[in-house]
C-alpha positions as CSV (number, residue, x, y, z in Angstrom):
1,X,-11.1,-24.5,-28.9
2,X,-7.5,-24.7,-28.0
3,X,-6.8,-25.7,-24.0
4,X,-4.3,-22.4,-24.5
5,X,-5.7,-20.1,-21.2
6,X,-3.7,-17.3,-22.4
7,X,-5.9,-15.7,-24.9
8,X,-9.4,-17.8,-23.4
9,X,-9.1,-15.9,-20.0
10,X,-9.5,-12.4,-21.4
11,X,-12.5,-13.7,-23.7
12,X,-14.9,-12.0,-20.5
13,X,-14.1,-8.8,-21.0
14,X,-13.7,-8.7,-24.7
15,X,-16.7,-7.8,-26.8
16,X,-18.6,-10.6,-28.6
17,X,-17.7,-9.8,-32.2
18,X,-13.6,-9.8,-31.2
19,X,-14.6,-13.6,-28.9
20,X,-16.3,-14.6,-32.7
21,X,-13.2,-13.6,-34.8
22,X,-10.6,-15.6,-32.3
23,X,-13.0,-18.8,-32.9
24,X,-13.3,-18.0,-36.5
25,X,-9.2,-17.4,-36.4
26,X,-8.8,-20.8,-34.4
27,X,-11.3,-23.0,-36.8
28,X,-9.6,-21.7,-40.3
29,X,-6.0,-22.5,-38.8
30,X,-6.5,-26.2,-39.5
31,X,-7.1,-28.3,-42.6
32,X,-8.1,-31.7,-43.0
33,X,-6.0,-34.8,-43.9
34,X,-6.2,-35.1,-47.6
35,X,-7.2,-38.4,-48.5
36,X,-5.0,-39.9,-51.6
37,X,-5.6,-42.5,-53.9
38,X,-3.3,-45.7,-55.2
39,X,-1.8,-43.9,-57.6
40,X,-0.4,-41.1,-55.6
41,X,0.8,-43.5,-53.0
42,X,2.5,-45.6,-55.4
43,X,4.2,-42.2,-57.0
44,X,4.5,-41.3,-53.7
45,X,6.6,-45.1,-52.7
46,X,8.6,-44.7,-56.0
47,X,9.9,-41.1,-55.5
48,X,11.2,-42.0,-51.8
49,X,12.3,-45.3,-52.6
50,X,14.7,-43.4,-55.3
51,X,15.8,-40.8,-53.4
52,X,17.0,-43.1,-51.0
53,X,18.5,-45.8,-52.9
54,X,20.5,-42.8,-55.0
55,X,20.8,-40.7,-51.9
56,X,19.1,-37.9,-53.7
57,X,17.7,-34.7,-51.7
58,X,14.0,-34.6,-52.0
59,X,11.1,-32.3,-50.5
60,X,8.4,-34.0,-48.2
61,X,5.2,-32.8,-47.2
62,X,3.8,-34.0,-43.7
63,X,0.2,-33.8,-41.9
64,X,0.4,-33.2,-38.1
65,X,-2.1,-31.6,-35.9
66,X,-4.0,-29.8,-38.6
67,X,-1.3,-28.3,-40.6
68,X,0.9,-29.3,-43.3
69,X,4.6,-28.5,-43.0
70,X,7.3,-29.3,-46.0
71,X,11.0,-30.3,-45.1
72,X,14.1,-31.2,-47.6
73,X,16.8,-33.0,-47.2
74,X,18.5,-36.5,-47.8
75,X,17.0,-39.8,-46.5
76,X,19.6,-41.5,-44.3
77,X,17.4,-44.1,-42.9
78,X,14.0,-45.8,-43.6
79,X,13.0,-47.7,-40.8
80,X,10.4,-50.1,-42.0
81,X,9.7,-51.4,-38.8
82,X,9.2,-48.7,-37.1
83,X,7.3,-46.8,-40.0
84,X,9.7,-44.0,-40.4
85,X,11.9,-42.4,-42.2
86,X,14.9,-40.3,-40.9
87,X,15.2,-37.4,-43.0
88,X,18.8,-35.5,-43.2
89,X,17.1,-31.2,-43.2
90,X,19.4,-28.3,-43.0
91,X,21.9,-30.2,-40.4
92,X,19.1,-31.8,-38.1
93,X,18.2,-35.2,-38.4
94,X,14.1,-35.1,-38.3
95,X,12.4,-38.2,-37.9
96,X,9.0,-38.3,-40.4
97,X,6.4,-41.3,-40.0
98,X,5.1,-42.7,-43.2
99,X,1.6,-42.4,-42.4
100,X,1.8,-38.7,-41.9
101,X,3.2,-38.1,-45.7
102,X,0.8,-36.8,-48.0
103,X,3.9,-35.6,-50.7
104,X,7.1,-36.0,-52.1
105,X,9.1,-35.2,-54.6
106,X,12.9,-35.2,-55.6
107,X,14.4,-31.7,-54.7
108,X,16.3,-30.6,-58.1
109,X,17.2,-27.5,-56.5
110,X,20.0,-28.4,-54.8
């Protein structure tokens, strides 16, 4: 359960079935990690390594805290010791760590 008090301190004096539904609510809001193979990773390695050798725009996909979230944008900086990458997204700088990837693609869109 969420440490979130808000919602938590009216559960007394709601009825059972509506205390269920906000723990059902709360359990289907996260997903697990997807595990991925050598291949994808290695697909994964090439597709940022070109897009940021040739500066290309290109769509990520990261983990955190249960839910996946997708930014685009153009890699300015890939710092290895640090395991990051500093990702250039609609005029803020967002710093992404490699371990939390699970996609990415080159954006053609733009």
């Amino acid at each position: 359960m969420p440490k979130d008090r808000g919602a938590i301190k009216w559960t007394s004096l709601m009825l059972p079935e509506h205390v269920e539904l906000l723990q059902q609510i709360w359990k289907d809001d996260k997903t697990e990690k997807p595990t991925l193979d050598p291949q994808q990773l290695e697909e994964m390695e090439y597709e940022l390594n070109q897009a940021y050798q040739q500066k290309q725009p290109i769509q990520i996909t990261v983990y955190t805290a249960g839910k996946k979230q997708s930014y685009k944008g153009v890699m300015t900086k890939w710092k290895k010791e640090k395991g990051t990458i500093l990702l250039q997204s609609e005029g803020q700088k967002v710093e992404i760590p490699i371990s939390s990837i699970i996609a990415a693609a080159a954006d053609y869109d733009k």
